[in-house]
VOGU-3710 file (C-alpha; in Angstrom, 3 decimals, decimal comma):
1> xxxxxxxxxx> -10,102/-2,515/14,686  -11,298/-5,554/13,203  -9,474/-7,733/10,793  -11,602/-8,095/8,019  -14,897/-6,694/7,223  -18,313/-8,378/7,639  -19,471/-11,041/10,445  -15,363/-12,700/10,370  -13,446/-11,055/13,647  -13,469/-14,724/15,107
11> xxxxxxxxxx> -11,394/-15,915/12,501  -9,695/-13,331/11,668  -8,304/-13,581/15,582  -7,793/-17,061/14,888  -5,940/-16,440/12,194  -3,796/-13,403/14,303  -3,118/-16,473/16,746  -1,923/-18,553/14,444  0,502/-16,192/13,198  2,398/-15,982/16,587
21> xxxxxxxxxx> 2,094/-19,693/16,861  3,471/-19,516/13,376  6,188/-17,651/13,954  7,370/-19,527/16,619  8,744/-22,504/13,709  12,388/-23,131/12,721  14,527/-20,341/11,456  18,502/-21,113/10,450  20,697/-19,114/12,895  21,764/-16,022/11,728
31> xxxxxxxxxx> 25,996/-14,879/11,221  26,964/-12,629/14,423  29,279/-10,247/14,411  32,829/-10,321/16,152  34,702/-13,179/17,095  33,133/-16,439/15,547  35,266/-19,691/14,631  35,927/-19,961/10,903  34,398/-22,258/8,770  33,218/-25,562/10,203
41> xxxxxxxxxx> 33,761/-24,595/13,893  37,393/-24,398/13,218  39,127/-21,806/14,558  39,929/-18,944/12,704  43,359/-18,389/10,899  46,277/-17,723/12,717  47,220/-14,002/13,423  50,229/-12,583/12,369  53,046/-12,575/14,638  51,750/-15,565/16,471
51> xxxxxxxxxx> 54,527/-18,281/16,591  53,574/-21,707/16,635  54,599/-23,628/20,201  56,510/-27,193/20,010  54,057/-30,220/21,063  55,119/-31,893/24,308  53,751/-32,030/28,018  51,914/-29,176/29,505  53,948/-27,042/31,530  53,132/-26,629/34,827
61> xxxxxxxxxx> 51,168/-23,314/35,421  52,707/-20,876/37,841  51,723/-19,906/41,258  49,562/-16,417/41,148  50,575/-13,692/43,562  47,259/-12,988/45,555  45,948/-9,639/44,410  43,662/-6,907/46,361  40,124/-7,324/46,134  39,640/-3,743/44,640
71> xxxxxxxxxx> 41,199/-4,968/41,546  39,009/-7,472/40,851  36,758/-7,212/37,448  33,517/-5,879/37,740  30,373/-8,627/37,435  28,572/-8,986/34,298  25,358/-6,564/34,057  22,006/-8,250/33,968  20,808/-9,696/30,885  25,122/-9,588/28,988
81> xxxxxxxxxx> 24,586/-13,155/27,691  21,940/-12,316/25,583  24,157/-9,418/23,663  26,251/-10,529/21,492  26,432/-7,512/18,649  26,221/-4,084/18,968  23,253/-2,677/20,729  22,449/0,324/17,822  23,183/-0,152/14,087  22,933/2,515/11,746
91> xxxxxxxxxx> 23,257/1,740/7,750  21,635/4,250/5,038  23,303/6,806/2,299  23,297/10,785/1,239  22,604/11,264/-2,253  22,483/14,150/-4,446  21,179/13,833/-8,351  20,999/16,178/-10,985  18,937/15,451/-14,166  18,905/18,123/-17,009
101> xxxxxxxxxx> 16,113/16,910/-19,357  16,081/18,242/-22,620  12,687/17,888/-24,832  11,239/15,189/-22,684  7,542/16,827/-23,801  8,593/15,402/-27,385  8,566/19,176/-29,427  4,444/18,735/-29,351  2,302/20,986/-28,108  -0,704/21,916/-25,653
111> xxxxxxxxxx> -3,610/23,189/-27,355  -5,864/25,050/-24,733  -8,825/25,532/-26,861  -9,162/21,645/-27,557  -8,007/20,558/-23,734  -5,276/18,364/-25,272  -2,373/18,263/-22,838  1,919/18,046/-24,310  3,025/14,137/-23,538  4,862/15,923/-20,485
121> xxxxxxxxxx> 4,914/19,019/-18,798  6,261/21,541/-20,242  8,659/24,549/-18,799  6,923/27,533/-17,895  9,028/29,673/-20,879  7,185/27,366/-23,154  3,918/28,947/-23,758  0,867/27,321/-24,702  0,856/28,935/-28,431  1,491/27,825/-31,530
131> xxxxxxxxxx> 3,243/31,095/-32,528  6,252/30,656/-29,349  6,334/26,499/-30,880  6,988/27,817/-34,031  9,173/30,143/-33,358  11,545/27,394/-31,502  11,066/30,729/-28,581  10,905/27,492/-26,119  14,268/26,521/-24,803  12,735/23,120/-24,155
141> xxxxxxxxxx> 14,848/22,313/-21,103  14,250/21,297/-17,584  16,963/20,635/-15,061  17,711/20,515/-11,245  19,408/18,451/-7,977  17,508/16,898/-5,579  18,817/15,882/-2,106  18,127/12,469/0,642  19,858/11,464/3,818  18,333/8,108/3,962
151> xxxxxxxxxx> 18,572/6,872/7,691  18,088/3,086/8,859  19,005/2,255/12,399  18,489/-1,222/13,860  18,442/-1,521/17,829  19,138/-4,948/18,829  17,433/-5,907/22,057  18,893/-8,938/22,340  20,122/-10,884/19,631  16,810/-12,326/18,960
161> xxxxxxxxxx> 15,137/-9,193/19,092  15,381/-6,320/17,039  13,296/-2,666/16,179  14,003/-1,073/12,728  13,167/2,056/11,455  13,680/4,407/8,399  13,804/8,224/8,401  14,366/9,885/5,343  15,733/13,728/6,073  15,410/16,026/2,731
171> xxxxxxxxxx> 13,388/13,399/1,030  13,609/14,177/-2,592  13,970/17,897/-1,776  15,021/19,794/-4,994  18,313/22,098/-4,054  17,903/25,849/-3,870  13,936/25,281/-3,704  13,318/26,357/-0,215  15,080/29,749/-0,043  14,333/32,589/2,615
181> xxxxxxxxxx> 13,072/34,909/-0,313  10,269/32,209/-0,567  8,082/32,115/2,845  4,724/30,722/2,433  2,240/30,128/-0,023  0,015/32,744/-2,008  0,673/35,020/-4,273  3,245/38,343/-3,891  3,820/39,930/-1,818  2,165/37,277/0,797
191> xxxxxxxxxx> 4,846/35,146/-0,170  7,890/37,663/0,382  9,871/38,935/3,113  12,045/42,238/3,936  14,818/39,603/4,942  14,680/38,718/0,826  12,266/40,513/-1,368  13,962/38,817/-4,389  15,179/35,170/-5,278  18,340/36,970/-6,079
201> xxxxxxxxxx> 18,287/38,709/-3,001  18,267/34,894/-0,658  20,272/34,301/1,687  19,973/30,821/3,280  18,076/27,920/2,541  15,046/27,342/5,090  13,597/23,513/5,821  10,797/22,065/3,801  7,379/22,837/6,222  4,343/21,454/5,079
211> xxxxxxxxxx> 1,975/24,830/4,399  5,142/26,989/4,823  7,133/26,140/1,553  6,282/23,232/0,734  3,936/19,859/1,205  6,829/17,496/2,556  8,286/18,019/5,694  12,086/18,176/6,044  11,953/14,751/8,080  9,730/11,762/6,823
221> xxxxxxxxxx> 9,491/8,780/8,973  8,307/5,809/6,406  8,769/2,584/8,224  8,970/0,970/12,003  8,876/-2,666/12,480  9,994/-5,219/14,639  11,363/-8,892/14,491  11,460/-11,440/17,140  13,114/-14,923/16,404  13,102/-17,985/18,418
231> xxxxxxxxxx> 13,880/-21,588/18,089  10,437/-21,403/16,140  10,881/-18,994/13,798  10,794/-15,155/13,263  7,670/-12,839/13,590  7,245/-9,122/12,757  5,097/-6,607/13,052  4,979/-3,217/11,663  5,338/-0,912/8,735  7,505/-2,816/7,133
241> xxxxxxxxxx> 9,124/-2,971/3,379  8,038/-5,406/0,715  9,475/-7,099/-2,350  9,392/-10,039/-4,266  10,824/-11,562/-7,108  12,193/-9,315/-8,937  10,211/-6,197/-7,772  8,352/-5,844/-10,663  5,282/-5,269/-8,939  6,450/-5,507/-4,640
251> xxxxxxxxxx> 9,570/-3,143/-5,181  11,348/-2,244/-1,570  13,037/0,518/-3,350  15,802/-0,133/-1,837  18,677/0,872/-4,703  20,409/4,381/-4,071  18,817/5,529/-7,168  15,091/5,146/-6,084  12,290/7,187/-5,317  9,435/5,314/-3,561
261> xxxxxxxxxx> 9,088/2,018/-2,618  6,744/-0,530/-1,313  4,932/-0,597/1,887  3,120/-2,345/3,767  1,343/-2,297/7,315  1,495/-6,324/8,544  1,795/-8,762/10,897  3,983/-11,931/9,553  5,432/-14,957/10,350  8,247/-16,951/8,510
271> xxxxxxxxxx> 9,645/-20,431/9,280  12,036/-23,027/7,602  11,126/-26,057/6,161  13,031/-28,721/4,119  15,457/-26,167/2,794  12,667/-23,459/2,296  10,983/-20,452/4,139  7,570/-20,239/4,403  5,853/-16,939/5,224  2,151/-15,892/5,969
281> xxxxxxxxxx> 0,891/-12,560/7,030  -2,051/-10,944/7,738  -1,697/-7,122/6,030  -3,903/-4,088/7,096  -4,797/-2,554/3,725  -6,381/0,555/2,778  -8,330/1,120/6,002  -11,093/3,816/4,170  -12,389/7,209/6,852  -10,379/7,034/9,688
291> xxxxxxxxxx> -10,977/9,804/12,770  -7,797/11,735/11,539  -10,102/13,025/8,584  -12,759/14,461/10,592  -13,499/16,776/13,067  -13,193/14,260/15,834  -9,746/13,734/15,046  -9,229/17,390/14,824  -10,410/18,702/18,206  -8,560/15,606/19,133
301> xxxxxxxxxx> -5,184/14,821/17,923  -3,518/13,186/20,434  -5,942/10,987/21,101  -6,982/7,668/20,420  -7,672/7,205/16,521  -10,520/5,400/15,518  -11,560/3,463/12,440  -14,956/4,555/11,606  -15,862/1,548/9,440  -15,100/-1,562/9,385
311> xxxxxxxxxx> -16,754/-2,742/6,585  -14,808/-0,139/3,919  -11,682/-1,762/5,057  -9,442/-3,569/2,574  -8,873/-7,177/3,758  -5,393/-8,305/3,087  -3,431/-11,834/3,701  -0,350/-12,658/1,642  1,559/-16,322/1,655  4,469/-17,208/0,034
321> xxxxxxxxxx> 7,107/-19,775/-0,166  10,803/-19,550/-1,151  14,132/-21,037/-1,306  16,751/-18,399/-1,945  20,529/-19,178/-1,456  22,423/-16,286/0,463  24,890/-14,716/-1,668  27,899/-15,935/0,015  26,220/-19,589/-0,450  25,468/-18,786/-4,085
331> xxxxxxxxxx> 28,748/-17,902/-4,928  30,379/-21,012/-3,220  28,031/-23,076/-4,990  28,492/-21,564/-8,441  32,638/-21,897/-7,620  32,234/-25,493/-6,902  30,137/-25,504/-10,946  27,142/-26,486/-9,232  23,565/-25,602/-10,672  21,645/-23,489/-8,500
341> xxxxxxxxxx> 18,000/-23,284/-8,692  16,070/-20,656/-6,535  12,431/-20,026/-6,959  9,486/-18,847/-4,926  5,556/-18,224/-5,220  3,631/-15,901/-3,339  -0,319/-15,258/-3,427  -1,918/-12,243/-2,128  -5,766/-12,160/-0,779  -7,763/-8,915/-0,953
351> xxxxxxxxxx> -11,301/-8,045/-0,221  -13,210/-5,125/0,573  -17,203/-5,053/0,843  -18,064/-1,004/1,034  -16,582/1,867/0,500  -17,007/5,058/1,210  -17,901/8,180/-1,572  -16,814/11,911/0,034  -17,930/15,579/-1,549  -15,261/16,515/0,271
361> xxxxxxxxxx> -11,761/15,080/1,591  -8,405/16,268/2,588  -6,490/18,304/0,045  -3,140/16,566/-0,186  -0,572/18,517/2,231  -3,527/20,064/3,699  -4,126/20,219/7,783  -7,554/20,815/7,921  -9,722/17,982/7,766  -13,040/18,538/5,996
371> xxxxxxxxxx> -15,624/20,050/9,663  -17,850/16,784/9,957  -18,573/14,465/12,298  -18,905/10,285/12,232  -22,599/10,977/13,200  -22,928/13,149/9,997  -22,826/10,933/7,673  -25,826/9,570/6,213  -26,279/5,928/4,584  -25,713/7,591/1,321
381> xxxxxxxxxx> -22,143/7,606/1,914  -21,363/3,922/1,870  -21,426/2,579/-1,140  -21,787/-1,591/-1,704  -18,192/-2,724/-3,626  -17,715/-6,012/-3,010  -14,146/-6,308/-4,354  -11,969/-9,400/-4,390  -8,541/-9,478/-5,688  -6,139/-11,953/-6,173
391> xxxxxxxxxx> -2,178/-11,160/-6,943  -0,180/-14,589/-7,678  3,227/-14,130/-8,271  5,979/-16,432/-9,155  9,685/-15,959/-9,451  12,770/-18,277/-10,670  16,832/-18,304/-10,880  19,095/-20,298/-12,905  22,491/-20,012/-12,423  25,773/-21,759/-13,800
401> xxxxxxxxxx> 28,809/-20,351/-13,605  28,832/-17,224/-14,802  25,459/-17,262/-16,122  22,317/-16,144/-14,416  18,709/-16,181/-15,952  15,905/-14,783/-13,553  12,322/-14,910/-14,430  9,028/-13,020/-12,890  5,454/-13,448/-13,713  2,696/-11,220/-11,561
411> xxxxxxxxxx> -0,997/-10,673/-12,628  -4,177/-8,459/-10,611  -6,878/-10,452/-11,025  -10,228/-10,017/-9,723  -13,830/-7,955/-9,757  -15,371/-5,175/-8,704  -19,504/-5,032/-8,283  -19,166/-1,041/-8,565  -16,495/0,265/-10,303  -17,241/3,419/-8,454
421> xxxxxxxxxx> -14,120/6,482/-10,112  -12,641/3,322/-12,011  -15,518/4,004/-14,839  -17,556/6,451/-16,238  -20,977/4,699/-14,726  -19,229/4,785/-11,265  -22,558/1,737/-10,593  -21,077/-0,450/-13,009  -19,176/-3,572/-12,742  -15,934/-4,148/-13,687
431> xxxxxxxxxx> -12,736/-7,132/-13,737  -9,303/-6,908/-13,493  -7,199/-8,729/-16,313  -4,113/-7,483/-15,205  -0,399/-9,396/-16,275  3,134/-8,379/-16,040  6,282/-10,107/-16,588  9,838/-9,946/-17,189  12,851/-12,495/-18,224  16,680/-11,483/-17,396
441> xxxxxxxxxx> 20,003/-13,039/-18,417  23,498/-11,836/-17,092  26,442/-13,068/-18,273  29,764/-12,243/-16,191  32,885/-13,012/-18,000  36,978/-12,252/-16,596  37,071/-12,359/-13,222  33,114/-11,293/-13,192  34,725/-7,722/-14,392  32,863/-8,070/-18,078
451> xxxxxxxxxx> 29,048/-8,199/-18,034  26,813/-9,205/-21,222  22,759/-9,066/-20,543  19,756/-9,315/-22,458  16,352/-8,563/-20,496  12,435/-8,231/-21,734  9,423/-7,827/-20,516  6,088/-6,620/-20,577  2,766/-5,408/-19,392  -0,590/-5,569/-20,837
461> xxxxxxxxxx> -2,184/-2,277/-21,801  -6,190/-1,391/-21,974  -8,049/0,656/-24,592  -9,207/3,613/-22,736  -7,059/6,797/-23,430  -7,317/10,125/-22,769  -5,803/12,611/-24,757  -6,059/15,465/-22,117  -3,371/14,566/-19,435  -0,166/13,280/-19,553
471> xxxxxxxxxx> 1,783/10,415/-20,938  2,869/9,805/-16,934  0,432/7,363/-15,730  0,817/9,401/-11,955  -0,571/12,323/-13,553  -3,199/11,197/-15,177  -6,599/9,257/-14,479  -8,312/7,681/-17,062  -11,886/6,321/-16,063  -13,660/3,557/-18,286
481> xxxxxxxxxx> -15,539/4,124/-20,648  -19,580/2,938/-20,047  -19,690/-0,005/-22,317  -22,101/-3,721/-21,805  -18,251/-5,223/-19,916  -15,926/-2,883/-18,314  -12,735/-4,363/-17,804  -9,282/-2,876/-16,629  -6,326/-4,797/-18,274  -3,610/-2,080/-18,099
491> xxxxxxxxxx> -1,220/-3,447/-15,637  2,285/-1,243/-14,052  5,493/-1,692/-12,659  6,421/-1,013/-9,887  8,088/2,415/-10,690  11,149/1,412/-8,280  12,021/-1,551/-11,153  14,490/0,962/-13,582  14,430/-0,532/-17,455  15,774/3,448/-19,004
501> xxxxxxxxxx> 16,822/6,539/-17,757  13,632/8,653/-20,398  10,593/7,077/-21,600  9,318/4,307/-19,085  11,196/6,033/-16,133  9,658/9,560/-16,838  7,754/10,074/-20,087  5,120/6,956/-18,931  6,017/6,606/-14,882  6,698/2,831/-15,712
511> xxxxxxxxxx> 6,341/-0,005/-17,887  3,032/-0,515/-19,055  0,879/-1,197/-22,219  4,705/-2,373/-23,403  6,603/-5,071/-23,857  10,513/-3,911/-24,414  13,388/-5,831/-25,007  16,786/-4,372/-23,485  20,206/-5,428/-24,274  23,051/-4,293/-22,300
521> xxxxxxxxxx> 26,797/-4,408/-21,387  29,066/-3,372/-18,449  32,332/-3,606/-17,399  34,565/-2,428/-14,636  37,978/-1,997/-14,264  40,395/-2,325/-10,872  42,111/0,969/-9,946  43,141/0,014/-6,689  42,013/-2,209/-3,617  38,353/-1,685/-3,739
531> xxxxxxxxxx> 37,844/1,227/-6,236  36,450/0,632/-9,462  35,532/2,564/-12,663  32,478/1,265/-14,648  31,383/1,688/-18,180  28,064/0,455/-19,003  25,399/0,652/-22,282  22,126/-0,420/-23,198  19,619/-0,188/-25,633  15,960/-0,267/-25,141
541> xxxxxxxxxx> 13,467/-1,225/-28,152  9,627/-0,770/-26,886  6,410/-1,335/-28,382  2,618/-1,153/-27,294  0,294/-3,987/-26,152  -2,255/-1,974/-27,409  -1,967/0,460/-30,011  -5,525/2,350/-30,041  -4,268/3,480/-26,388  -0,979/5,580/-27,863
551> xxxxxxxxxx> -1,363/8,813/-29,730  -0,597/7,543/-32,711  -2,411/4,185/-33,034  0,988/2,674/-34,363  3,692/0,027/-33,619  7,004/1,190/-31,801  6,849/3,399/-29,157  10,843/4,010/-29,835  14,331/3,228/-29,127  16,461/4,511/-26,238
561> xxxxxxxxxx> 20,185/4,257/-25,687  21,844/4,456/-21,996  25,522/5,324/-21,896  27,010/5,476/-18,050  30,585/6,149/-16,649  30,293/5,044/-13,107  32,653/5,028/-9,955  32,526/3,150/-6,431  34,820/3,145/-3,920  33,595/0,178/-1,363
571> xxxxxxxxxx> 36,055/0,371/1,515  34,941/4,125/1,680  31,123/4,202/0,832  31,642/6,622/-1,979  29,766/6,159/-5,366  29,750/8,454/-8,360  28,119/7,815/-11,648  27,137/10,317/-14,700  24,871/8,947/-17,522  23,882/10,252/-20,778
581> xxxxxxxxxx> 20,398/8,964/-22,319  18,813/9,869/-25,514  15,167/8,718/-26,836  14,470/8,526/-30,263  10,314/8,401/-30,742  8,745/6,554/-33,300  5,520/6,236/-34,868  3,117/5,441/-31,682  3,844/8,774/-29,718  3,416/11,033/-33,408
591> xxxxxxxxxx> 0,180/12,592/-33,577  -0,912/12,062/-37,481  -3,612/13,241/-39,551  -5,966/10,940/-39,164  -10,070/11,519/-38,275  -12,539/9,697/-36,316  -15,561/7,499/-36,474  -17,228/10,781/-37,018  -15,221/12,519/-38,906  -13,702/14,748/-37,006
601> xxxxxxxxxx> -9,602/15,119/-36,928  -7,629/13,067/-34,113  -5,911/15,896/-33,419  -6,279/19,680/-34,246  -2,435/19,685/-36,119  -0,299/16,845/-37,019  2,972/17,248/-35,678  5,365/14,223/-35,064  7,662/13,919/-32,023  11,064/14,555/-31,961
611> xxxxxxxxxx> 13,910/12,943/-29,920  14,294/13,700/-26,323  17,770/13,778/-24,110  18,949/13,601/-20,814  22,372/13,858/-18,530  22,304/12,431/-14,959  24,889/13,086/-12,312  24,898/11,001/-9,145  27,027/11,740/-5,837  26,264/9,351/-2,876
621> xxx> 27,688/8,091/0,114  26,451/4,669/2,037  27,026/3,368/5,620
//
C-alpha cells in the first residue's frame, strides 16, 4: 500500500526512511532488572549477615586441588551477553464490575407516535406507554457484572529488542449472558436446546462466538507492536497504544476501570535531545474498502489482503515533543523542594482526498461480506472529499511539593469539501471548530495520605440536536442541518478520561457541549505493610456550551456527587473498591412546555427529570 494518497509515494518512502534513520538517535538507557550497583555506580547495600573484614595485606590465595574435566561448567549459549532480563514478561489484571443503575433514563418517557426517544434506554419492563409511566409499573432499574482477563506479555529478544502484545479474554462479557439455554440467534425455538429449554433450566456458561451468542469473541487480540533501541534511539512499529497529555482526547485506556482505549496502526521513531524526546511517526489511518469486504477476500481469506484504493485512504503523520520526568525522578526532585516543570506539544496531520459511498457494507459482527467484486464498482462510488485535519495538542505540569497542577488543551481543526453523512446535503462543505480542555490541581497533604483536588474542563458543543436518539453520543448520529455554512463544533473526550460515575460517563458517553467543574477529596489510611483503605468524594457541577442543543434549552445540566470506599493491597495485586453515585438533573435535561418557531409544542408532554442513582462494585487483580 501506498503511504498517502495522490501522486506522493516518493516522499512518503522518503519520509518511511527517515523514520528508521530517525530512530536510530539517542535514547537514555533504560533500568534492568536483577543485580545492578546502587545509586551512582556504588555498590549496593550490604546484605545482612555479611561481616565486615579488617583492612590489611591480601592474603595469599590457596592452591586449588585440580578437578575432573566432567565437572567443569558448561559454555555460555550463543547470543547470553545480549540477555540480561527475563526472556517473557507477562503484566495485565482480572476484573469483575457490577453497576446497578437506577433511573439513569431520568423518569421521562418514549413517545412512539412522535419518534422521540427516553435520554437512555430504558428496561424492557418499562413499556413505551404513558399509562405503565404513570402508573410508576416501571421498576426503573438496570443492573449486571461484566468480566476481563486483560493479558500483556512482553518477549524480550535481546535487551534492545522487544515484541508486545495485548489479548483481552472475556472482554467486557456481561456474567450469566452466555448460558447453554441460549444457543444462537433467532427467535424460539431456533434459539433453544433440549440440553436447556429454559434460562432457568442452564446449566453452564458457553464462550462468547461471534454469530453463536454473541458479536465478540471470547478472545480479542487488540494490539502487537515492536520496539528496537540502539545507541540512536528507539523505533516501533505496530498496533500500538496512544496517549497524550492527559488523555483527554489520545486515551491508552490503560486504568483497570476502562473500557476502550486508543489505537493506532504506526510506524515511529523517538530520540533524546537536550533533556527532551522527540517523536515522529507516520500513522496508517482509516484505510477505506479493503479486500476483506468483498468477495475477493471471501473466496480468499488466507490470502494476501489488498487495499483497493489508495486514494480513500486517510493520510496520517503525528510529531511531538516532550520532557517528562520519570516518577522516581519526580519524586526525588520534589523531596529535594525543587520546581518541576514538564510539558509537551504534539501536532497531528490528516488528509484524505476520496472516499468511498456503499448501498451496502458489512453488518457489524457479520461474516458475510456484501457478494461484489473490485471490478464492480463503478466511478459512482468514489466520491471527491478532500479532507485535511489538523489536531494540536499541548500539555503542562507544575509541581512543588505537594502540589501538582496539570493542564491540557486539544482542538480538531480542519475542512471537509463534502461533508458526505456529516450533513443533511451529504455535497456540502463543512469545517471543524472543534476545542477541548481541562485544568487539574492535586494537593497531597500527611505523608501524601490526604488528597485535596479541584479539576475543570470543557468541550465546545454545536447546535444540531436530535430529539429522536439518545443522550449517549455512541448511540446517536446527528447529521447537519443544510444551512449557507455547515460547521461541526461539538468536540468529545476521549471516553477512557473518567470525570463521574452517571451523567458524562453514561447518560452523554463523555464530556461534551460542557464545561464542569469537579472538586474532590481522598484519603487513605495504613492497615498494614502495603494495604490500604481509601475514602474518596467529589462533586461534579456541569453546564452546556450550548444550550439550544439540550432538551431543555436551559443552563445547568446538574450536579453529581461520587462517594467511594476503596481497598488495595500492592504486595498482593488485589484491589477492591465500591462506589455510590447519585445525579441530581436540573433545568437543561427537563423537557418544558415550550413551542416552536411554528407553533407547534417542543415536546408532546412536559415532564421534568428526576434524579438518577448508581452503586458500583469492583474486584480486580493485577500482575
Amino acid at each position: 500500500m501506498s503511504p498517502r494518497p495522490g501522486p506522493l509515494p516518493a516522499s512518503a518512502a522518503a519520509f518511511a526512511a527517515a523514520l528508521v534513520v530517525l530512530g536510530a538517535a539517542p535514547m537514555p538507557a533504560r533500568a534492568q532488572l536483577g543485580g545492578q550497583p546502587g545509586p551512582g555506580g556504588l555498590p549496593g547495600p550490604q546484605q545482612p549477615g555479611e561481616e565486615p573484614k579488617e583492612e590489611g595485606p591480601a592474603e595469599e590465595a590457596p592452591e586449588e586441588a585440580e578437578r575432573p574435566s566432567d565437572l567443569e561448567p558448561l559454555s555460555g549459549y550463543a547470543y547470553q551477553s545480549r540477555f540480561r532480563r527475563q526472556i517473557i514478561e507477562l503484566e495485565g489484571y482480572s476484573r469483575l464490575r457490577t453497576d446497578f443503575m437506577h433511573n439513569f433514563f431520568l423518569g421521562q418517557r418514549y413517545f412512539e407516535n412522535e419518534g422521540i426517544s427516553s435520554p437512555f434506554p430504558r428496561p424492557l419492563e418499562c413499556q413505551p406507554t404513558a399509562n405503565r409511566a404513570a402508573t410508576g409499573a416501571c421498576d426503573k432499574n438496570h443492573g449486571a457484572g461484566n468480566l476481563r482477563l486483560r493479558l500483556e506479555p512482553t518477549i524480550n529478544v535481546t535487551d534492545q529488542v522487544r515484541v508486545m502484545a495485548q489479548v483481552d479474554v472475556l472482554d467486557n462479557t456481561i456474567a450469566g449472558s452466555t448460558p447453554d439455554s441460549f444457543v444462537g440467534f433467532g427467535d424460539p425455538p431456533t434459539g433453544r436446546t433440549n440440553r436447556a429449554p429454559a434460562p432457568a433450566l442452564y446449566n453452564t456458561q458457553y464462550p462468547p462466538e461471534v454469530g453463536q451468542n454473541g458479536y465478540l469473541s471470547s478472545i480479542r487480540a487488540k494490539r502487537a507492536w515492536a520496539e528496537v533501541q540502539s545507541e540512536f534511539g528507539t523505533l516501533s512499529f505496530g498496533r500500538m497504544p496512544w496517549r497524550f497529555g492527559r488523555g483527554i482526547l489520545f486515551n491508552d485506556g490503560g486504568c483497570p476501570d476502562c473500557d476502550d482505549g486508543t489505537t493506532v496502526d504506526r510506524i515511529m521513531a523517538r530520540t533524546r535531545l537536550y533533556g527532551h524526546e522527540a517523536a515522529l511517526s507516520w500513522d496508517f489511518g482509516a484505510q477505506g474498502l479493503t479486500s476483506g469486504m468483498v468477495r475477493l477476500g471471501r473466496d480468499d481469506p488466507q490470502g494476501y489482503p489488498l487495499d483497493l484504493s489508495q486514494r480513500d485512504d486517510v493520510f496520517q503523520l503525528m510529531g511531538a515533543i516532550t520532557r517528562i520526568d520519570e516518577p522516581e525522578v519526580l519524586r526525588e526532585r520534589l523531596d529535594r523542594g525543587d520546581f518541576v516543570v514538564n510539558y509537551g506539544a504534539q501536532l497531528v496531520f490528516r488528509r484524505q482526498e476520496d472516499d468511498v459511498v456503499l448501498e451496502t457494507m458489512p453488518t457489524p459482527g457479520g461474516q458475510t461480506p456484501p457478494p461484489i467484486n473490485p471490478d464492480d464498482f463503478s466511478a459512482g462510488y468514489t466520491r471527491a472529499v478532500n479532507a485535511l485535519l489538523f489536531l494540536p495538542d499541548l500539555w503542562l505540569k507544575l509541581a512543588f511539593r505537594g502540589l501538582t497542577v496539570e493542564m491540557e488543551a486539544t482542538a480538531v481543526l480542519g475542512k471537509m469539501d463534502r461533508a458526505g453523512p456529516l450533513a443533511v446535503n451529504p455535497d456540502q462543505s463543512l469545517t471543524l471548530r472543534q476545542i477541548g480542555w481541562v485544568v487539574a490541581s492535586e494537593l497531597r497533604l500527611y505523608r501524601d495520605a490526604f488528597f485535596v483536588g479541584l479539576e475543570t474542563g470543557g468541550a465546545t458543543g454545536d447546535s444540531a440536536e436530535n430529539p429522536n436518539t439518545y443522550l449517549n453520543y455512541r448511540w446517536k448520529f446527528v447529521p447537519q442541518p443544510e444551512t449557507d455554512n455547515v460547521r461541526i463544533t461539538d468536540f468529545r473526550f476521549s471516553p477512557d478520561y473518567h470525570v463521574d460515575e452517571i451523567f458524562f460517563r453514561r447518560i452523554l458517553g463523555t464530556v461534551t457541549n460542557a464545561i464542569y467543574v469537579k472538586p474532590k477529596i481522598a484519603y487513605w489510611l495504613d492497615l498494614e505493610e502495603n494495604r490500604k483503605l481509601g475514602l474518596s468524594g467529589a462533586f461534579i457541577y456541569s453546564t452546556p456550551m450550548v444550550l439550544v442543543a439540550t432538551p431543555g434549552n436551559a443552563h445547568s445540566y446538574g450536579l453529581e456527587m461520587n462517594l467511594g470506599v476503596n481497598y488495595r493491597n500492592t504486595s498482593d495485586g488485589f484491589f477492591a473498591g465500591i462506589t455510590w453515585g447519585v445525579f441530581w438533573p436540573l433545568g437543561a435535561l427537563n423537557r418544558p412546555d415550550l413551542t416552536r418557531g411554528n407553533g407547534t409544542p417542543l415536546w408532546p408532554v412536559a415532564e421534568d427529570a428526576t434524579a438518577a442513582q448508581v452503586l458500583r462494585t469492583f474486584l480486580g487483580v493485577r500482575f
